[in-house]
PyMOL Python script that loads the backbone (N, CA, C, O; Angstrom):
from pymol import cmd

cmd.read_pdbstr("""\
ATOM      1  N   UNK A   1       0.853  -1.179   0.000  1.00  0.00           N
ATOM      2  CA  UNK A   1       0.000   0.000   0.000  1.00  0.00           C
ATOM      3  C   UNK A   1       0.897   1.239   0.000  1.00  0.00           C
ATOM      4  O   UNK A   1       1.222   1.687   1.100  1.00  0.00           O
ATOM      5  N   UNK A   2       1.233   1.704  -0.854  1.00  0.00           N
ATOM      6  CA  UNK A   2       1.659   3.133  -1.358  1.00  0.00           C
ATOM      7  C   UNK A   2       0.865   4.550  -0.438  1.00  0.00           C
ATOM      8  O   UNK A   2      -0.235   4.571   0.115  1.00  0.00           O
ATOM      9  N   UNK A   3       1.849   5.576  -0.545  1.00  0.00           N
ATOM     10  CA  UNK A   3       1.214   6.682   0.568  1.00  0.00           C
ATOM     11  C   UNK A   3       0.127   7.669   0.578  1.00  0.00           C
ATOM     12  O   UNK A   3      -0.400   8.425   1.394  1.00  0.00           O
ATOM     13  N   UNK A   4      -0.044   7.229  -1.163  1.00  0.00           N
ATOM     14  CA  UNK A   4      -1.497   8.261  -1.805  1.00  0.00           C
ATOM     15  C   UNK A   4      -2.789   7.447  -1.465  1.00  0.00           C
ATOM     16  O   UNK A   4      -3.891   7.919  -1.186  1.00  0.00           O
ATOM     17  N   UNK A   5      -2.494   6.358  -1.530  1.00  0.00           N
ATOM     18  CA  UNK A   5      -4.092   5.568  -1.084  1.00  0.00           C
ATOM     19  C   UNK A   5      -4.221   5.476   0.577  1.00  0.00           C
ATOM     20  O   UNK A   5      -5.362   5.314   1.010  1.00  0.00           O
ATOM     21  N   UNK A   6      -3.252   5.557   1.423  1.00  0.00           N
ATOM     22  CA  UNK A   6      -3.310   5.573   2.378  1.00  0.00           C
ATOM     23  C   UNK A   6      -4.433   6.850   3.271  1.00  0.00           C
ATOM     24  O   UNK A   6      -4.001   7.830   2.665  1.00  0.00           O
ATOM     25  N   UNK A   7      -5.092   7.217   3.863  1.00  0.00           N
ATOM     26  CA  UNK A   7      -5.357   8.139   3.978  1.00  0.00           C
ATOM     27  C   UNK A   7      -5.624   8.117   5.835  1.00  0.00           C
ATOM     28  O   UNK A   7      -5.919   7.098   6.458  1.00  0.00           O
ATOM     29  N   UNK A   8      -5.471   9.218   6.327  1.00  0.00           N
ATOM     30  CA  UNK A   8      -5.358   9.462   7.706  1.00  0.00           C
ATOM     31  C   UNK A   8      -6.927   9.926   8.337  1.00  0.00           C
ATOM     32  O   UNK A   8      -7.452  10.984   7.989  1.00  0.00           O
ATOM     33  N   UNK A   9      -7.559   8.999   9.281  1.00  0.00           N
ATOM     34  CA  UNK A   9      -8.815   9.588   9.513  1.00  0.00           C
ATOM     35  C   UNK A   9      -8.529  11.043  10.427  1.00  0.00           C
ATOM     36  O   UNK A   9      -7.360  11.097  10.809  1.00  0.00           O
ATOM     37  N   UNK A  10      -9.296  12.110  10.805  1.00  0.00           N
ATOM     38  CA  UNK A  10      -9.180  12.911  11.640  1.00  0.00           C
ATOM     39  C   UNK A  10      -9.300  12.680  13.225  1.00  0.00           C
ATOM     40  O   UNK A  10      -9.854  11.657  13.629  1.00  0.00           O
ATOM     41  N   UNK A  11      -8.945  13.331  13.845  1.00  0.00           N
ATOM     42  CA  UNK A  11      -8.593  13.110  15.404  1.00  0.00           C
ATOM     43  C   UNK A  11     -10.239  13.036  16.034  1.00  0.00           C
ATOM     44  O   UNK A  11     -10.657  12.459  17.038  1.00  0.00           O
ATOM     45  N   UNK A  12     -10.776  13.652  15.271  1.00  0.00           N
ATOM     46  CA  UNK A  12     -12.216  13.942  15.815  1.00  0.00           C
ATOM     47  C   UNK A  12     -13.145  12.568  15.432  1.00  0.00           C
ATOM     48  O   UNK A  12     -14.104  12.215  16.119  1.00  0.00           O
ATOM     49  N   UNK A  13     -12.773  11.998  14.445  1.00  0.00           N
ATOM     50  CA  UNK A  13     -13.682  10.990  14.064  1.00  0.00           C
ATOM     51  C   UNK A  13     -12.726   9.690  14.450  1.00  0.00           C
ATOM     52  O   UNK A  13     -13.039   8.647  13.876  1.00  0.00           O
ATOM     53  N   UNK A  14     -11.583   9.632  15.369  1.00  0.00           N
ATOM     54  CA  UNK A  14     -10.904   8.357  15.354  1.00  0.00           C
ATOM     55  C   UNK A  14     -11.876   7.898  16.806  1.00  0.00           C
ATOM     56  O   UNK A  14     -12.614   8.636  17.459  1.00  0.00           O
ATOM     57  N   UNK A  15     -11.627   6.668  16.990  1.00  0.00           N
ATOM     58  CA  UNK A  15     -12.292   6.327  18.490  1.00  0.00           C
ATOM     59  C   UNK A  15     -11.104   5.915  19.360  1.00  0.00           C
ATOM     60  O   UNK A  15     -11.492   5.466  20.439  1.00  0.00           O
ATOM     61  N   UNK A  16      -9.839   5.930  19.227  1.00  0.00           N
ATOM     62  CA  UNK A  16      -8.850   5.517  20.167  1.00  0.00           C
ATOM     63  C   UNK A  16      -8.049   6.697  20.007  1.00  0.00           C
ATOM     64  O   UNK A  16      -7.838   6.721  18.794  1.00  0.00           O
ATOM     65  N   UNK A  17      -7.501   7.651  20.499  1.00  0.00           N
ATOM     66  CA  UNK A  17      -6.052   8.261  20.271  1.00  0.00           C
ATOM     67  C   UNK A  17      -5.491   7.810  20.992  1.00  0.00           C
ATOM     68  O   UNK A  17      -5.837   6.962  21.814  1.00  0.00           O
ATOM     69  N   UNK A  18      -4.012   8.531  20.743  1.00  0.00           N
ATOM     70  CA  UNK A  18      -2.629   8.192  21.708  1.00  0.00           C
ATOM     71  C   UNK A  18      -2.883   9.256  22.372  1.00  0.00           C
ATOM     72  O   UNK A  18      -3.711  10.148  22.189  1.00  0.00           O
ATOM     73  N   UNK A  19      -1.878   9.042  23.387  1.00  0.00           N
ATOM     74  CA  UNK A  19      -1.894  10.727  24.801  1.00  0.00           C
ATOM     75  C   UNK A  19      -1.804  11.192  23.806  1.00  0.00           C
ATOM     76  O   UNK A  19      -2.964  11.298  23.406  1.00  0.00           O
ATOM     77  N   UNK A  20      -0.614  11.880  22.486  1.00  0.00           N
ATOM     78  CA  UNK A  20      -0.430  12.985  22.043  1.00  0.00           C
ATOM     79  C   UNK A  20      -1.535  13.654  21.822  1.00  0.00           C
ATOM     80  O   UNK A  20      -1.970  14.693  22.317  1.00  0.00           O
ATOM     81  N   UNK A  21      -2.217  12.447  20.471  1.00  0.00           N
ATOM     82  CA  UNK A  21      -3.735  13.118  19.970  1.00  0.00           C
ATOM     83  C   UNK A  21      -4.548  13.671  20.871  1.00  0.00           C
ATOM     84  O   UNK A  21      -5.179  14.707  20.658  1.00  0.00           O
ATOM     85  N   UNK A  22      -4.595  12.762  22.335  1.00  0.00           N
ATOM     86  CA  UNK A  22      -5.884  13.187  23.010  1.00  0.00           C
ATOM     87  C   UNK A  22      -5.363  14.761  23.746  1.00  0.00           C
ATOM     88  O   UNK A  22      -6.107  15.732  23.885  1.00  0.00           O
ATOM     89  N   UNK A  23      -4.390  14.716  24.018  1.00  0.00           N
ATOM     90  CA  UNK A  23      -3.479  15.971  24.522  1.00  0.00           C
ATOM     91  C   UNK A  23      -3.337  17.601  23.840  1.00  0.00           C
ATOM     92  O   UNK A  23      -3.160  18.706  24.354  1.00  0.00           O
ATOM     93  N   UNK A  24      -3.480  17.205  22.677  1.00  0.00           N
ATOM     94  CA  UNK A  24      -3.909  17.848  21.630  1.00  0.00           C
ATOM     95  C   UNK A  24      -5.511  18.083  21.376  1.00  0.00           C
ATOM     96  O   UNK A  24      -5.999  19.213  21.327  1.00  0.00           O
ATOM     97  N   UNK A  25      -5.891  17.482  21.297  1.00  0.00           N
ATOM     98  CA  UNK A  25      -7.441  17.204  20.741  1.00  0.00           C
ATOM     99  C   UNK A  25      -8.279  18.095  22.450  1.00  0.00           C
ATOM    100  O   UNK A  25      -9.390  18.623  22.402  1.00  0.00           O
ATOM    101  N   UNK A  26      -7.757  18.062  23.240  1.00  0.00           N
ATOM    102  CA  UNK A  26      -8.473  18.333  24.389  1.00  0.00           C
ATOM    103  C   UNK A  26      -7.966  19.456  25.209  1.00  0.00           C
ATOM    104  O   UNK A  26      -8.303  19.902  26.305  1.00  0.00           O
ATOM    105  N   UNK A  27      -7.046  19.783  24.341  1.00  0.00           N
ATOM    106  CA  UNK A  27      -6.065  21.019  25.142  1.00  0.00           C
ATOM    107  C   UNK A  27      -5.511  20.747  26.656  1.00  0.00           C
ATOM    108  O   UNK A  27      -5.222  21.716  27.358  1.00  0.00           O
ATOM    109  N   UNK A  28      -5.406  19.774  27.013  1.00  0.00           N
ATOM    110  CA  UNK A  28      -4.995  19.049  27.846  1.00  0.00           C
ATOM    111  C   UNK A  28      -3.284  18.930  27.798  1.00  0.00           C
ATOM    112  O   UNK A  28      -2.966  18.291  26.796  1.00  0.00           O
ATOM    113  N   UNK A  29      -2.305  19.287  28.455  1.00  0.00           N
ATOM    114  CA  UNK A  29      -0.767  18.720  28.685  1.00  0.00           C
ATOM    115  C   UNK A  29      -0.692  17.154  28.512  1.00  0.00           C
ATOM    116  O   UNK A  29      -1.580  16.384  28.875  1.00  0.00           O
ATOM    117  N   UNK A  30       0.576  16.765  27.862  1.00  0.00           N
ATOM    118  CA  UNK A  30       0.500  15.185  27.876  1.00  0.00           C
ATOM    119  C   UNK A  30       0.651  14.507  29.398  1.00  0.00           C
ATOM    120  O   UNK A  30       0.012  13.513  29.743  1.00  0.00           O
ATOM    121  N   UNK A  31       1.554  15.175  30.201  1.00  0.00           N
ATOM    122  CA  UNK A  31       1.860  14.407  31.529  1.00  0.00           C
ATOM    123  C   UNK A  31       0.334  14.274  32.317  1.00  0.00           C
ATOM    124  O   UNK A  31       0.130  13.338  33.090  1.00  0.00           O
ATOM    125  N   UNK A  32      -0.596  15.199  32.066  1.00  0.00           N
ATOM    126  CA  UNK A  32      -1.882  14.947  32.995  1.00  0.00           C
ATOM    127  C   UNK A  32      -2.287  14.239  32.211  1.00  0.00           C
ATOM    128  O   UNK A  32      -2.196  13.056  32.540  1.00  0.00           O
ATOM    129  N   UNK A  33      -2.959  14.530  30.747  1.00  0.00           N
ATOM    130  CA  UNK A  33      -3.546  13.026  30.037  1.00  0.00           C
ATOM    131  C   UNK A  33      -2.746  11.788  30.280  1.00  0.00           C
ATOM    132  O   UNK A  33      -3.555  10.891  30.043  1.00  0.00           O
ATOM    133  N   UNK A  34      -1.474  11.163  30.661  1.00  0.00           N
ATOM    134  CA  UNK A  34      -1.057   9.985  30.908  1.00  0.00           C
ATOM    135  C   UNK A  34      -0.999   9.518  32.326  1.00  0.00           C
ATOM    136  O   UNK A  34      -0.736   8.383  32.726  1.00  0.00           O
ATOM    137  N   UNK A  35      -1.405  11.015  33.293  1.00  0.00           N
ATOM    138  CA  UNK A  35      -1.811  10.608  34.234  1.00  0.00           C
ATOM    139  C   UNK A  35      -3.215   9.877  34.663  1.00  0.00           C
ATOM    140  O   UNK A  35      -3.548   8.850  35.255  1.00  0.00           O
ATOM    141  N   UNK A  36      -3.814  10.936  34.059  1.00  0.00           N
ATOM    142  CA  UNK A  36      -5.301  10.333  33.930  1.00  0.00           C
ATOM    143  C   UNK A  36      -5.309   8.716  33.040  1.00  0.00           C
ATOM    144  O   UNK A  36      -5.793   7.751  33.631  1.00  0.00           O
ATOM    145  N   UNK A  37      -4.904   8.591  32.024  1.00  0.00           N
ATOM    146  CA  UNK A  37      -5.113   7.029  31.564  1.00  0.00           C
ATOM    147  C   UNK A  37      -4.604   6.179  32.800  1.00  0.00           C
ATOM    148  O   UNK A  37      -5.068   5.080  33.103  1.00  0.00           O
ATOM    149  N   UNK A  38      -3.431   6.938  33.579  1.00  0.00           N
ATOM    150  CA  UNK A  38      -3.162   5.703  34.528  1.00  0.00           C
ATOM    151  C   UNK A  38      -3.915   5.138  35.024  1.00  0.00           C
ATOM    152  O   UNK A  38      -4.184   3.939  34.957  1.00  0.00           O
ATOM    153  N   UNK A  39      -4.553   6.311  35.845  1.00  0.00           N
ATOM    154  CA  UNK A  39      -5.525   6.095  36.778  1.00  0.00           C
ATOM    155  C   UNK A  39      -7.083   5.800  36.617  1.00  0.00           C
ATOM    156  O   UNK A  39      -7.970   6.011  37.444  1.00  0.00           O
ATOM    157  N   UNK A  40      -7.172   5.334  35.523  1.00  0.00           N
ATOM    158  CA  UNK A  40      -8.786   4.858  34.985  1.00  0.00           C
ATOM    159  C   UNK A  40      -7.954   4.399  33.863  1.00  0.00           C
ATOM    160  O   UNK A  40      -7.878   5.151  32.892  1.00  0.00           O
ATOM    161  N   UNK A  41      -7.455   3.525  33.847  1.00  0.00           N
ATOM    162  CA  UNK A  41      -7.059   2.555  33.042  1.00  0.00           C
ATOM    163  C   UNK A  41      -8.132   1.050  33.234  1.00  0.00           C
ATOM    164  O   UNK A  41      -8.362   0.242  34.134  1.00  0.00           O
ATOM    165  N   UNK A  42      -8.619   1.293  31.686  1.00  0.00           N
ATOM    166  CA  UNK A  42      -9.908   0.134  31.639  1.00  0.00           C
ATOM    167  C   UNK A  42     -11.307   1.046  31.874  1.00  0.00           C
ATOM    168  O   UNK A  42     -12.419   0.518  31.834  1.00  0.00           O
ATOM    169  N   UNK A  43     -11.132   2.306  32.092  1.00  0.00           N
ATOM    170  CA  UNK A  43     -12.653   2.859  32.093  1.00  0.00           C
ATOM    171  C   UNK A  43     -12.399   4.027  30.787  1.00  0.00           C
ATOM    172  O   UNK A  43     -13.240   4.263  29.919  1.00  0.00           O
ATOM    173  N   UNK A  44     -11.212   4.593  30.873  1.00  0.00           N
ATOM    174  CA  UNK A  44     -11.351   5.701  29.590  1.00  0.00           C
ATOM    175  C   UNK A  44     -10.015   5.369  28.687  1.00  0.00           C
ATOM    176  O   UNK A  44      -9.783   5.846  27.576  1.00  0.00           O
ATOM    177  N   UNK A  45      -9.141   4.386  29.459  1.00  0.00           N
ATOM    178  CA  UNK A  45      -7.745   4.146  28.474  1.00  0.00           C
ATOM    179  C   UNK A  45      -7.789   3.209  28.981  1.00  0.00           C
ATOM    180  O   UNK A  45      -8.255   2.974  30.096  1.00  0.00           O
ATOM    181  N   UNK A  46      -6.730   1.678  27.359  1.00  0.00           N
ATOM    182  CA  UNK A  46      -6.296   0.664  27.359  1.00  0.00           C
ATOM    183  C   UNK A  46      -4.921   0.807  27.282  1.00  0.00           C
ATOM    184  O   UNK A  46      -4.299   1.812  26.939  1.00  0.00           O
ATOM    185  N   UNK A  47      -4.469  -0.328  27.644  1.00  0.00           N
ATOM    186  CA  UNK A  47      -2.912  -0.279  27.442  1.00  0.00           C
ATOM    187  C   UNK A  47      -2.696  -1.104  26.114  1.00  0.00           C
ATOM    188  O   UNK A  47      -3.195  -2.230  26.118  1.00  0.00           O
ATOM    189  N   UNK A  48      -2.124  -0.764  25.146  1.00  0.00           N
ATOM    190  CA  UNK A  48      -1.861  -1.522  24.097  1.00  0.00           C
ATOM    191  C   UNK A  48      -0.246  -1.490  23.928  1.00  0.00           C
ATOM    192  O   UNK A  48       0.493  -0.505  23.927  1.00  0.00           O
ATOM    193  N   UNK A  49       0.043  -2.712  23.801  1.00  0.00           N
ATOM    194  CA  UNK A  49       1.800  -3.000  23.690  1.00  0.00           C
ATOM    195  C   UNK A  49       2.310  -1.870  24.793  1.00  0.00           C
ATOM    196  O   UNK A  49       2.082  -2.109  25.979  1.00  0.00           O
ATOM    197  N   UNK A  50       2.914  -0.785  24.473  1.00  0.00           N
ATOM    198  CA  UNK A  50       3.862  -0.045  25.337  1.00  0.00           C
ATOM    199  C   UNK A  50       3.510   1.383  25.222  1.00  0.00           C
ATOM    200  O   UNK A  50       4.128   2.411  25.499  1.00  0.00           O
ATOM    201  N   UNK A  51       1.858   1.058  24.536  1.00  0.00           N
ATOM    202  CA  UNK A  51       1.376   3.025  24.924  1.00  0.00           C
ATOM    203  C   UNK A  51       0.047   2.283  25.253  1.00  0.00           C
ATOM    204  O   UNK A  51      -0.433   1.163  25.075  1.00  0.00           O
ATOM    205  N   UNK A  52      -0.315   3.492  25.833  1.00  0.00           N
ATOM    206  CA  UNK A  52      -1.609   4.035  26.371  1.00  0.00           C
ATOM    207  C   UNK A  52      -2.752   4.823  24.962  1.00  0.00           C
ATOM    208  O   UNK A  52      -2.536   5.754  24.186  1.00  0.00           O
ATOM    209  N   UNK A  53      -3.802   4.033  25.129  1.00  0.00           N
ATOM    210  CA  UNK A  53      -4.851   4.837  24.418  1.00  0.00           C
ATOM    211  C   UNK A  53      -5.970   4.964  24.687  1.00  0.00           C
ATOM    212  O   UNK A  53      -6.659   4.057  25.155  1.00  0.00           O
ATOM    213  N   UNK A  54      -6.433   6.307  24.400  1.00  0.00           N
ATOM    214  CA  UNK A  54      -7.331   6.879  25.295  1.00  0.00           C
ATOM    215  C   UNK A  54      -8.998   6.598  24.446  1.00  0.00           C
ATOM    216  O   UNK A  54      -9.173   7.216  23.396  1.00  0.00           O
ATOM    217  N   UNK A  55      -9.661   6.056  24.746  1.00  0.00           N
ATOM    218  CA  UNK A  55     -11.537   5.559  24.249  1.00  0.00           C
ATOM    219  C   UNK A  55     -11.927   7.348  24.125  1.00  0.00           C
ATOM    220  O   UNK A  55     -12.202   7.908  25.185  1.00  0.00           O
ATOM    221  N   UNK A  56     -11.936   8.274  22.684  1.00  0.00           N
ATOM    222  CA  UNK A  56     -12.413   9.400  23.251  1.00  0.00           C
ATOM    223  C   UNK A  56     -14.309   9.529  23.270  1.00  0.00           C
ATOM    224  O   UNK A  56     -14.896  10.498  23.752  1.00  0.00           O
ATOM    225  N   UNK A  57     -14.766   8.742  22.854  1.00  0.00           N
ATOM    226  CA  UNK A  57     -16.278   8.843  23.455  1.00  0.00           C
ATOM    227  C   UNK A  57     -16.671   8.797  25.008  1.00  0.00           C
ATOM    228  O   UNK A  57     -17.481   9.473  25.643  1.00  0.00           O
ATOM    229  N   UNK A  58     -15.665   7.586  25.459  1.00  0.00           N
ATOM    230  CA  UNK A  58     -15.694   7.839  27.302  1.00  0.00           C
ATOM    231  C   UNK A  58     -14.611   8.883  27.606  1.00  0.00           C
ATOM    232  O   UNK A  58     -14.912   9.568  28.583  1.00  0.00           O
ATOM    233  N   UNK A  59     -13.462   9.188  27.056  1.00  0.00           N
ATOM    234  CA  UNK A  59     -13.232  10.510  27.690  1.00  0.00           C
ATOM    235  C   UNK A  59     -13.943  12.121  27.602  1.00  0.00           C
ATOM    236  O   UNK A  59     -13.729  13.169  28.212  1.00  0.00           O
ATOM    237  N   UNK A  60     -14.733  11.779  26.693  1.00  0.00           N
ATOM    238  CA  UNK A  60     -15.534  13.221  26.852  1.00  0.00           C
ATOM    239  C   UNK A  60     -16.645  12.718  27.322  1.00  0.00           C
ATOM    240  O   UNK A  60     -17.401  13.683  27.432  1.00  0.00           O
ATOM    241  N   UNK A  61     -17.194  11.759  27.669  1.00  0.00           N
ATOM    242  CA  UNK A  61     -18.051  11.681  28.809  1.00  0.00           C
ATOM    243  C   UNK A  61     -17.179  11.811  30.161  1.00  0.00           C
ATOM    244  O   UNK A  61     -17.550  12.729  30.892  1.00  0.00           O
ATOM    245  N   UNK A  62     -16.419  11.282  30.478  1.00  0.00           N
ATOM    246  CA  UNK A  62     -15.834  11.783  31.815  1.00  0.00           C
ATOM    247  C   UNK A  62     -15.511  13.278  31.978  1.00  0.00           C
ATOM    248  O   UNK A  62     -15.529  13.644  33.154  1.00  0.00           O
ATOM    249  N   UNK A  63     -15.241  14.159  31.135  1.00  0.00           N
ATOM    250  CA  UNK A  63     -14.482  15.577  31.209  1.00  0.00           C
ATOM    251  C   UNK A  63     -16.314  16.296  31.528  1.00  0.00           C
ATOM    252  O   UNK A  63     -16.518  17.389  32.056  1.00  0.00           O
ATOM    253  N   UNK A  64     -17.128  15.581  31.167  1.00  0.00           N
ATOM    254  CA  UNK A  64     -18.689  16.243  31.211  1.00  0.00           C
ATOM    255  C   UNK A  64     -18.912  16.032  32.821  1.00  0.00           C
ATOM    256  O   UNK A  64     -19.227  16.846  33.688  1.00  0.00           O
ATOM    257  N   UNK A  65     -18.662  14.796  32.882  1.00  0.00           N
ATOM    258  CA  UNK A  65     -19.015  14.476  34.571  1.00  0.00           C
ATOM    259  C   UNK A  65     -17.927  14.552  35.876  1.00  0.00           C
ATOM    260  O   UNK A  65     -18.007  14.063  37.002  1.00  0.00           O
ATOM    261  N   UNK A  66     -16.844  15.404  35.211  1.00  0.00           N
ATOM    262  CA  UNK A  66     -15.620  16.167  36.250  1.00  0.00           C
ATOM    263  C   UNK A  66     -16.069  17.484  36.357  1.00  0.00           C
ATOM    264  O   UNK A  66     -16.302  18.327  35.491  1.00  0.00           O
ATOM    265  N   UNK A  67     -16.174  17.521  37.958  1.00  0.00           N
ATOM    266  CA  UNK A  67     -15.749  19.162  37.887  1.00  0.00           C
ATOM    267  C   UNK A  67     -14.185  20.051  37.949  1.00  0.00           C
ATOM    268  O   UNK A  67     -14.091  21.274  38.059  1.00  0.00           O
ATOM    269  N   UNK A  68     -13.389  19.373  37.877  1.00  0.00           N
ATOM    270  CA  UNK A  68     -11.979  19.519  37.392  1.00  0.00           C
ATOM    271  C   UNK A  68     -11.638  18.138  37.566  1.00  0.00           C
ATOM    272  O   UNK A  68     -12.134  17.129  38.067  1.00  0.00           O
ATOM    273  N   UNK A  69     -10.341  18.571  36.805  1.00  0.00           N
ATOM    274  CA  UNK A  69      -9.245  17.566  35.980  1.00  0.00           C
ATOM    275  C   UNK A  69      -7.795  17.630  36.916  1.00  0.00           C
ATOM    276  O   UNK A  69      -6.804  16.992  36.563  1.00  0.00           O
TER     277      UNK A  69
END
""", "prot")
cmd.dss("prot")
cmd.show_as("cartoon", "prot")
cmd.util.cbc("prot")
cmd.orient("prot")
């Protein structure tokens, strides 16, 4: 598969990011987004191989039902 057929979905329509994306995507710092996957790891982030990725349909349900972060 060559790099023109390849095509990249957007951050907004993916259902898993990495910290970066979600760090980005949420205006969020990476060290608190990888804090937070730590710590609800299995409710808003999985661990896959040797990163963390964040479910963003349950993380913007959780950021709705925090009153801070």
């Amino acid at each position: 598969m060559n790099a023109e057929s390849r095509q990249e979905l957007p951050v907004s329509e993916k259902y898993m990011l990495t910290i970066k994306e979600a760090a980005s995507y949420f205006n969020i710092g990476t060290k608190k987004m990888r804090r937070i996957a730590e710590d609800n790891l299995g409710n808003i982030a999985v661990y896959c191989g040797n990163r963390f990725l964040i479910i963003r349909p349950k993380f913007e349900d959780f950021i709705l039902n925090s009153s801070e972060i």
